[in-house]
N, C-alpha and C positions, 0 to 999 in steps of 0.2 A: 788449337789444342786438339788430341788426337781426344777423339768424346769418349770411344768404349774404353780408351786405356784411364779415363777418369773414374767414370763409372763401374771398373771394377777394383779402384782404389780405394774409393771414398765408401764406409760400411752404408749407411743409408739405402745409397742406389746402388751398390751389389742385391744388397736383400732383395731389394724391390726386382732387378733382372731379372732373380731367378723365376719370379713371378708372372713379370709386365715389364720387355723389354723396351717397349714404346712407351710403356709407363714410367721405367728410368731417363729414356731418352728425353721426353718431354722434360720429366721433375730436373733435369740438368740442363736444360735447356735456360728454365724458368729462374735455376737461381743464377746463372748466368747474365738473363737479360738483367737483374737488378744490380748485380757486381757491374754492368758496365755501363750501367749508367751512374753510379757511381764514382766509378774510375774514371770515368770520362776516356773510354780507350776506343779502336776499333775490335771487337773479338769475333774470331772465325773459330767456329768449332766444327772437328770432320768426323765422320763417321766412312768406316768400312763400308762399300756394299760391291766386293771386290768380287765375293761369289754368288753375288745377284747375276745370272746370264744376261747378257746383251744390255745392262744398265747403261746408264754412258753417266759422264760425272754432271752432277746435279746441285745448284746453285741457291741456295733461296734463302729468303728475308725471313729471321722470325722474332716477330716485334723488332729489335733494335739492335740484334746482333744477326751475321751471317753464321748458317748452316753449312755445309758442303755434306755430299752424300756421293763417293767416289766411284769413279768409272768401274765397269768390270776390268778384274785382271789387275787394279791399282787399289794399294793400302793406303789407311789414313798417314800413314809414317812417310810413303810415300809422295804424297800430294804435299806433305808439310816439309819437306825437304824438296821438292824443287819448291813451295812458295817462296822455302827462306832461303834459296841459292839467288833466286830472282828480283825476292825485297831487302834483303839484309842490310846492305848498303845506300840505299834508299830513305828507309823507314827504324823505327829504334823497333824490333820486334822481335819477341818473349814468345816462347813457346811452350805449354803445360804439357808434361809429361814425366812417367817413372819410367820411362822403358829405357835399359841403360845406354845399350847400341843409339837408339833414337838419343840421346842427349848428348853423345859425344859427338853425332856427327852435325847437330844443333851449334853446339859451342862451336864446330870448326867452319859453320858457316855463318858466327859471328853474332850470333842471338842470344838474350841473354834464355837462360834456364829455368823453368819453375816446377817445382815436384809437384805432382798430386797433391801430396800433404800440407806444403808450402800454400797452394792456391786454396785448396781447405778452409787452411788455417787466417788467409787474407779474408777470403768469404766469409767467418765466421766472424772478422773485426768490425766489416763490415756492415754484417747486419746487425752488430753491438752499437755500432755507432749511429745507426740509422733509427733504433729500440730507442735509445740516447738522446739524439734528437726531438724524437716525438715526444717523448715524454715528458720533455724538459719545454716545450712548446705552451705558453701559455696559453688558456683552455679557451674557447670562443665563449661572449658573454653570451647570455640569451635577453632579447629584448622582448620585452612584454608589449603586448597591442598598444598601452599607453605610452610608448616610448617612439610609436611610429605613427603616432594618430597625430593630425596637426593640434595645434593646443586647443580652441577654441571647440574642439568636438571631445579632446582627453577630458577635459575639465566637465561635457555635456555628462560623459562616459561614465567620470569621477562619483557626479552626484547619482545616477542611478543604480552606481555598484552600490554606496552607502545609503541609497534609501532615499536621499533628500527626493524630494518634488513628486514623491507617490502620495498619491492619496488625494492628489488636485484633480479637479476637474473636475 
């Protein structure tokens, strides 16, 4: 997925850009890593850094999704149109973006399409359903000391809670 063309889709992390571009980057990052491990998919998300001089394209693991951070002189739209000329055929592989150009020439190289809004809107089931499950999770019991003392000492335990055997001796 092309990152900044997300990040200036979704209102959240617009706002946040205008602020804390690494700040966006990261927060997209983060909802990212939970959407796929949910999904159980692989997700590549790229970033421009086209007019970084002399970058060269940049690879890396963050938690359980891959980054990409593009060579000088190449766009994320770029990078993501030959990945999907290269795996399309290969792999079932969906590409997130609104950019119009970037989705037609997506579809022509056989991938299916997901709008900004669409992925959103997926992300947002997802952390419904995630809320959903936790909460519906029945609760851990709590065991009291007497519940994990062997018997012979619970029962020692039993009488000195309630008083018995003071006062001997």
């Amino acid at each position: 997925m092309d990152g900044y063309n997300i990040i200036y889709a979704w209102k959240e992390l617009k706002g946040l850009a205008k602020d804390n571009m690494e700040g966006a980057r990261v927060r997209l990052m983060d909802l990212l890593c939970d959407y796929q491990a949910v999904k159980k998919c692989r997700l590549i998300v790229v970033f421009d850094a086209y007019r970084v001089k002399g970058h060269l394209t940049e690879i890396l693991d963050y938690h359980n999704i891959h980054v990409v951070y593009t060579k000088e002189a190449e766009t994320a739209d770029q990078y993501i149109e030959k990945f999907a000329h290269e795996n399309a055929r290969r792999y079932d592989v969906s590409v997130a973006t609104s950019d119009g150009i970037e989705q037609i020439i997506i579809r022509g190289q056989g991938c299916r399409l997901v709008s900004a809004m669409e992925l959103w809107e997926d992300l947002e089931r997802v952390k419904g359903a995630l809320r959903e499950e936790y909460l519906e999770r029945p609760q851990l019991k709590r065991n009291s000391l007497l519940d994990v003392l062997p018997r012979e000492a619970a029962k020692e335990f039993g009488k000195l809670k309630s008083g018995e055997g003071q006062g001997e001796g």
